[in-house]
N, C-alpha and C positions, 0 to 999 in steps of 0.2 A: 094365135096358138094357145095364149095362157085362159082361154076360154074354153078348153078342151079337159077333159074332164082326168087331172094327171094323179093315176094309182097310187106313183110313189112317195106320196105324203098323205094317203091314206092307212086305215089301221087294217091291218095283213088278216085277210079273210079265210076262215078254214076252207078246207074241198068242198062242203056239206052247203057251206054260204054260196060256195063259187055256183053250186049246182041248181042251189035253190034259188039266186037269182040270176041262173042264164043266162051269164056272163061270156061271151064267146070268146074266143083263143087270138089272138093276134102274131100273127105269122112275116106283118110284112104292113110298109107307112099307108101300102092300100087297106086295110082292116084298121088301121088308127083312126084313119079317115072316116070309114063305111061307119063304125062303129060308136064313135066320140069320146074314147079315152086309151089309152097310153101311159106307160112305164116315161120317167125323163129323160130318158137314153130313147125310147122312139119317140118321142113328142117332139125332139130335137132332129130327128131321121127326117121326121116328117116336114118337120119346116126347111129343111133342106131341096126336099123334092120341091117345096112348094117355091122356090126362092128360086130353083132354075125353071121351073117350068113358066115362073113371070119373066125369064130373059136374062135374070142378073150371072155375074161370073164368080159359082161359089163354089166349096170343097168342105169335105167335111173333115171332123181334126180330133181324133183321139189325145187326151189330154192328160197327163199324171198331175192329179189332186197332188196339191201342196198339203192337203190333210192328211196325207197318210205316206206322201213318199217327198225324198228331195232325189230325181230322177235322172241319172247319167244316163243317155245317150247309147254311149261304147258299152254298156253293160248288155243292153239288146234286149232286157229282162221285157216279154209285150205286155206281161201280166199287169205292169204297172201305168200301161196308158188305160187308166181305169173309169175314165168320163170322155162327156164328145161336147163339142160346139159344135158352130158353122161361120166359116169364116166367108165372107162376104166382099169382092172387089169392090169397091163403088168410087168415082172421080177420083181416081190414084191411089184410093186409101184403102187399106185393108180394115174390116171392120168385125167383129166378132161378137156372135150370137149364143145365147142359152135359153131357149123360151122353155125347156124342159126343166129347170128350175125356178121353183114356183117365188112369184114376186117380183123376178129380176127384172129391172128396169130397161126400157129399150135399148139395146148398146152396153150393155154391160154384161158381166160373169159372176157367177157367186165365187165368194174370194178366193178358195183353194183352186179355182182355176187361172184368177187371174198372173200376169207373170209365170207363167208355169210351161216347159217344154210341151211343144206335141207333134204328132206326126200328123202331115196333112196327106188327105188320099185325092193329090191333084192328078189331072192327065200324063203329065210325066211323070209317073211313077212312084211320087210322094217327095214330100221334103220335112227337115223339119224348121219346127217353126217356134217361136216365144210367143207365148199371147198377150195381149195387153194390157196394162195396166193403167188401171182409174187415178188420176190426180186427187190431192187433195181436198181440192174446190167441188168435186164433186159428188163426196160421203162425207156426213159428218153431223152435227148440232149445232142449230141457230137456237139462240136463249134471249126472246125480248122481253124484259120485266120493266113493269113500271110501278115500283115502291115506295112507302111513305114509312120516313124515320118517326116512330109515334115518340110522344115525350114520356113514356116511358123506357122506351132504346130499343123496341122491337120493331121487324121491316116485317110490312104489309102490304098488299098487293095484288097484281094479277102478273104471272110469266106465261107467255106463248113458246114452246119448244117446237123445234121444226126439227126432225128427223130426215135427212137427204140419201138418197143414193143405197147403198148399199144396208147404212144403219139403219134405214126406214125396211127395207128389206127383209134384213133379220127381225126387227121386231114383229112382222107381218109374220114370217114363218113362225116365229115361237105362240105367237097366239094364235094359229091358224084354227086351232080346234077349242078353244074356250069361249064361255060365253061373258056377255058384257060385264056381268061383276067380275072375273078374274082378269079380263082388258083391262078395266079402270084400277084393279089394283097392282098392275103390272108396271102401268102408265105412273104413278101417284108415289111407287117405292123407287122407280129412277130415275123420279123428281127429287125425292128426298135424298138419295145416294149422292144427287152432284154438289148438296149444300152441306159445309165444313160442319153446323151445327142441328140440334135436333130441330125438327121444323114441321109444322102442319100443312096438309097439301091436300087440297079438294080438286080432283078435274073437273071442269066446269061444259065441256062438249064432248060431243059426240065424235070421235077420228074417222077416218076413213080407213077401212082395214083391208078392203079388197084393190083397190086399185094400185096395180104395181107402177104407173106411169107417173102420181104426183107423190112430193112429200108426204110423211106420216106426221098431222099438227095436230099437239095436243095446248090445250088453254088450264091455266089452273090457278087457283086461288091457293095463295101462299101467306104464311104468316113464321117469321123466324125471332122467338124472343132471345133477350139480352145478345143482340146484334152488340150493342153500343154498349161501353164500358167507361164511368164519369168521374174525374180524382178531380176536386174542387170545382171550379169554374169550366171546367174542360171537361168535352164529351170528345170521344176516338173512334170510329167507325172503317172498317175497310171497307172499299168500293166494290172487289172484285166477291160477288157469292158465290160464282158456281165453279169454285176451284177443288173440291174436296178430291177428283182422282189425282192431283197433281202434290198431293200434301204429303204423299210418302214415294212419290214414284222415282225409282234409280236410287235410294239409300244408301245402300251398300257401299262401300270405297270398292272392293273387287269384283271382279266376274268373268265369270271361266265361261262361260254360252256366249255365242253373238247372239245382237238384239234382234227377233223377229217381231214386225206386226204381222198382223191380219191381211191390211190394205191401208194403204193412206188415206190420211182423216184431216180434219179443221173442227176444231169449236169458233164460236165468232158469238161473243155477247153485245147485245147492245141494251145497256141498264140506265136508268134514269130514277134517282133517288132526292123524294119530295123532301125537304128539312121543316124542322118545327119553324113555326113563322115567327119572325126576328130572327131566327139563328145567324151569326157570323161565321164565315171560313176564314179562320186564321192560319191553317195548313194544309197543302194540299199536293199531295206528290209529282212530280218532273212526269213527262213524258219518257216511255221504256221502249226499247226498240233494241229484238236479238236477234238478228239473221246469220245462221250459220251453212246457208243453201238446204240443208236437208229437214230444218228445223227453223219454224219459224215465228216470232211471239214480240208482240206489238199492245202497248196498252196507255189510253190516254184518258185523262180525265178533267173535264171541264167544267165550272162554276156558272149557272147563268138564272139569275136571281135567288130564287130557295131552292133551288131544283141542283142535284149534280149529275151529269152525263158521263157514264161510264161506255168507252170501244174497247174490249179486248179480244186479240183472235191466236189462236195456237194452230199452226200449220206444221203435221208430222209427213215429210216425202219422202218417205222410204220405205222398202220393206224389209230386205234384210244389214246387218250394221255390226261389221266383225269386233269384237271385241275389245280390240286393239283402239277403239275409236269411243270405249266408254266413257274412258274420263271426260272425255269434251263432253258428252254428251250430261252424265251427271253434271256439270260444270252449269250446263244450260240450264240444266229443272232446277240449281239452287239458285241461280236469276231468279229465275222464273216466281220462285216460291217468295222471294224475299219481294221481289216486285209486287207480286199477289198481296205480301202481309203488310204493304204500304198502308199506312194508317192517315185518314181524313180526322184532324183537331176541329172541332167546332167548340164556339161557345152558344148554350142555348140559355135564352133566358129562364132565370125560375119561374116555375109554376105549380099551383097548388096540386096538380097532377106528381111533378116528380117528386115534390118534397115529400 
């Protein structure tokens, strides 16, 4: 279906366009078909017909956008079941479709649908219904760097970012109409946004932009000076780099809003930092470990020759988090941050480089 050719993320052509290239009218999922493109609301029509006509047991499900409404039911307002899926029976499970949203991965919703009431137009007469909502483990940023502490105190390197699920998704959409210089500078500032300090950033491949089925990986050569900070004999470095959205997040001691995400996310770093050869680890911080069910963040760090191996993952499972429940939550991200500002002691031998 995402091969079909879909209007609604094209740029809105006047009458004059429409006529001059003889664009015909689309009345019904037979003309989406005949023709080869579609609005996202029929390109969704359409994979419907297609999904019972292969046998399966499906219905289709008007939907209220979490972007624009939070939807009671008893209000009866129709106006506001303002998108469609297709929900899908298959081995007992119900499973939930959007191929009229451009990128979405198989099995999933772009996020204002997900979690969000709808009305399903089943043989009995409709019911409604919650749509589903994506785990964790299944949107988010994998960050594998593999860096070298120079003996001047700057990290150098190369990081792989893996873009999953949904976050691969949005960034497919927002680049949909740009060309490769605006890709790579898109790719190269949200490299630089996840690091605490100012940092140089080269993408080094070419990503995959069209395929909504695999992650979006980008490769990039990174270079971050005065990482390391040296009082006598002692150099200090912290392990965790790609902390910078978690450095101000939930400040405030009060809050009058409940917490909304998006969708539920994971970051998950796996770092590996060369040391200058002789260096010693004289300190090296404890294993951290915060499970509060709906928040999850785990970080370990290991010594094994000059090399240190950093795991850290941040698991957010929830979407919405009434008010009432901010303090824990602030409670978490100042863990969180003080764990992040954990500092690695080395002593590096002098060299005519640092002096």
């Amino acid at each position: 279906m995402q091969q079909l050719r879909n209007t609604s993320y094209e740029v809105e052509k006047t009458a004059q366009e429409q006529k001059r290239d003889k664009e015909k009218s689309v009345y019904s999922v037979d003309d989406v078909w005949k023709h080869g493109y579609g609005t996202d609301v029929e390109l969704t029509w359409l994979f419907l017909g297609l999904v019972r006509a292969a046998g399966f047991d499906a219905c289709g499900v008007w939907v209220s956008s979490r972007r624009e409404y939070f939807f009671d039911k008893s209000t009866m307002e129709n106006h506001k079941l303002n998108t469609n899926t297709v929900l899908v029976r298959l081995n007992q499970k119900e499973l939930y479709f959007d191929p009229g949203a451009a990128f979405t991965p198989f099995g999933m919703l772009t996020w204002s649908e997900t979690g969000a009431p709808g009305l399903c137009l089943d043989k009995e007469g409709g019911r409604w219904v919650t749509t589903s909502l994506p785990r964790s483990s299944e949107s988010g940023v994998d960050r594998a760097a593999k860096l070298k502490l120079t003996e001047t105190g700057s990290l150098e390197g190369t990081v792989t970012i893996t873009y999953a699920g949904l976050d691969a998704m949005y960034h497919r959409v927002e680049a949909r109409d740009d060309d490769e210089t605006a890709r790579k500078k898109l790719l190269e500032d949200l490299m630089k946004a996840q690091v605490p300090l100012p940092s140089e950033v080269e993408l080094t491949n070419r990503p995959d932009w069209s395929n909504s089925e695999m992650p979006l990986v980008a490769e990039f050569k990174i270079s971050i000076p005065n990482w390391a900070s040296s009082a006598g004999k002692r150099t200090a470095i912290t392990g965790a780099v790609f902390t910078a959205a978690e450095k101000h997040l939930f400040e405030s001691e009060a809050r009058v809003h409940p917490i909304y995400l998006q969708y539920p996310f994971h970051k998950l770093d796996d770092i590996t930092i060369e040391l200058p050869q002789g260096s010693q680890v004289t300190s090296l911080p404890a294993a951290e470990k915060k499970d509060e069910g709906l928040v999850l963040y785990t970080l370990e760090l290991k010594k094994d020759g000059d090399t240190i191996h950093l795991t850290r993952k941040l698991n957010m499972d929830f979407l919405l988090l009434q008010q009432k429940y901010y303090s824990a939550l602030r409670k978490f991200f100042q863990a969180v941050r003080a764990a992040d500002d954990q500092q690695i002691i080395l002593e590096i031998p002098i060299s005519p480089a640092r002096n």
